[in-house]
N, C-alpha and C positions, 0 to 999 in steps of 0.2 A: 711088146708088153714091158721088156728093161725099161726102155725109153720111157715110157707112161709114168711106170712106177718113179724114175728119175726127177720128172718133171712135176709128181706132186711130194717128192719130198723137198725137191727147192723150191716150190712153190709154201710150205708151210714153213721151213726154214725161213721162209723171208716175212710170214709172218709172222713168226713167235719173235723174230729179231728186230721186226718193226714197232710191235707192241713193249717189247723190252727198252726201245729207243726212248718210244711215247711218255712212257711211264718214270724211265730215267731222267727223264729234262724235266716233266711235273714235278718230280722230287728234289732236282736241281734248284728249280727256281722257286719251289716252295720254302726250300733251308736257306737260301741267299736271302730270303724275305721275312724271315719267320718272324724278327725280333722288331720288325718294321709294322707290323697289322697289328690292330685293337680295334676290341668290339662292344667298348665300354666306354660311353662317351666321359665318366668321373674320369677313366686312367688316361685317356692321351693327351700328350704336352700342347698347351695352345701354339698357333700356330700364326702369322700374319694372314696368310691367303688360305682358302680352302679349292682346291680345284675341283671343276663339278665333269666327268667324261660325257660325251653325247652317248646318246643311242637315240633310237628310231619314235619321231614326232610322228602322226597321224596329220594329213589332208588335212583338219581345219586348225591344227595347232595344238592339237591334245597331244600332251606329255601319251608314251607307252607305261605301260607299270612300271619295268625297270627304270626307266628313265624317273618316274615321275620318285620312287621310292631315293632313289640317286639325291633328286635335289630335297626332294624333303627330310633328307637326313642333314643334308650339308645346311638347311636353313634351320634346323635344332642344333648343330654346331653354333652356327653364328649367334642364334636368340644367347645361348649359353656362353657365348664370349670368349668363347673356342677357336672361332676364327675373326677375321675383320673385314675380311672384303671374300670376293668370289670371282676368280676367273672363269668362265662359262667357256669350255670347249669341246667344238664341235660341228659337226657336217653343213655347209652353207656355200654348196659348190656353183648352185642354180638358183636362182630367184623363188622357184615354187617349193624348195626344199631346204628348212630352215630351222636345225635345230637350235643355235645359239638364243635367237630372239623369242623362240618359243617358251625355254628356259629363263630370259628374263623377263618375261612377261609374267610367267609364274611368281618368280620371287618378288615380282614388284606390288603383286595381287596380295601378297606377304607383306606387305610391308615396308620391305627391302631398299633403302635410299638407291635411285641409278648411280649414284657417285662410287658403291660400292659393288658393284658388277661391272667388270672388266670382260669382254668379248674376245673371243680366238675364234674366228670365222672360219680359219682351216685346220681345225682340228682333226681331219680326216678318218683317221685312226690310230689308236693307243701311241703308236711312236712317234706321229707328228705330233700330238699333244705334250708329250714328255717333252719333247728334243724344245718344242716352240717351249712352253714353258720358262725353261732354262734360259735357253740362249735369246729368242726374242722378247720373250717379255719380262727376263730379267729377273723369276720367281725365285728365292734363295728359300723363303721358308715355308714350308706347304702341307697342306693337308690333302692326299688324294682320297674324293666319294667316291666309288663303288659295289660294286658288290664282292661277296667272298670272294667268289670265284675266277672274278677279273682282279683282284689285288696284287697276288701277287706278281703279273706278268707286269703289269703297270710300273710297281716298286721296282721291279727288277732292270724295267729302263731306265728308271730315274736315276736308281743306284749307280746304273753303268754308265751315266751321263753324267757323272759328280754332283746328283743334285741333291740335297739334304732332302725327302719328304717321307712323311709320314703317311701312310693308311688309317681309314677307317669306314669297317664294312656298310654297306648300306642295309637296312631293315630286312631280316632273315627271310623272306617269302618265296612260297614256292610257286613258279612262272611255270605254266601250262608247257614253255618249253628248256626248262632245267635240263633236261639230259642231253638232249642238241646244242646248246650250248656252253655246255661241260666240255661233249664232246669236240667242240669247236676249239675250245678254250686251250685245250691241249693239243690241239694240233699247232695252233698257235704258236705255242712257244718255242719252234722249230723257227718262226718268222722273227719273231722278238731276240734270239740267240744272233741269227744270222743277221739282221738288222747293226746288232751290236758289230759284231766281229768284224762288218767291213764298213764299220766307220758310217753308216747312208745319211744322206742330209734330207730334209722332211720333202713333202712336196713343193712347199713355197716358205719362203724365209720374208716374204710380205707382213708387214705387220696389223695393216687395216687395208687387206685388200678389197673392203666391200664398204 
């Protein structure tokens, strides 16, 4: 029965220390960010490039809401002279899976000249986009699309990768799965921390690998 009783007090021990963890890096990396997010597109400083993140295309090429809210905030940036071109990064590992082209396909249906959509085919995830950003494609001044909740971890690799850029949130909606990926979002940044600390280089430093 000691034994029992032992074994759920380290057991709740590790959870109240895990949640104390969790909660301490969200706060972390929300204050290292703070002064970097706007959600007003009058107040943030123009920018040369706006960066647009992938997330998840549908089978015949339909943007998801996130996604789709993503880019039509970065193409009210541009209409508004906010930005001037768009790096479109994003998952394009397989042939039948293809968020980059998906996303300019959209913005070309915008209007959008090809000359000013620039492609990151291995956009993989948040860190390969920041890191390619920078170092491959040479981005110095930027606007990153998002959503809230993805901003700060985003800003906070860029920051950690000497890269000048700015946030700004994409269109406040609430997604069927908002708390899943809340949830997510702060586990996250256990990834994004430890990414930074040991230096990691993205998955491929290719610049048109497709």
């Amino acid at each position: 029965m000691k034994l029992f009783r032992k074994l759920i007090l380290a057991f709740a021990l590790f959870v109240i220390i895990s949640i104390l963890i969790i909660f301490g890096l969200e706060a972390y990396v929300q204050k290292e960010t703070s002064g970097l997010i706007y959600s007003e597109i009058t107040q943030i400083p123009s920018a040369k490039t706006g960066i647009i993140l992938g997330a998840s295309v549908h089978a015949d090429g339909k943007l998801s809401p996130i996604l789709e809210d993503r880019v039509e905030t970065a193409y009210q940036l541009y209409k508004l002279n906010k930005i001037e071109n768009f790096l479109v990064s994003g998952d394009h590992r397989t042939d039948d899976y293809d968020e980059v082209n998906a996303i300019k396909n959209y913005l070309l249906k915008k209007g959008v000249s090809s000359e000013d959509i620039i492609l990151d085919h291995s956009g993989f995830d948040t860190y390969d986009s920041m890191f390619r950003a920078k170092s491959v494609f040479e981005i110095e001044d930027a606007i990153v699309i998002t959503q809230k909740f993805h901003l700060p971890r985003s800003l906070y690799i860029a920051k950690n990768l000497d890269a000048d850029y700015k946030g700004f949130e994409a269109a406040p909606v609430a997604y069927t799965s908002s708390e899943t990926i809340k949830r997510r979002e702060q586990l996250a940044n256990f990834k994004a921390i430890w990414e930074i600390l040991t230096n990691q280089q993205p998955t491929t430093l290719e610049k048109h690998p497709k």
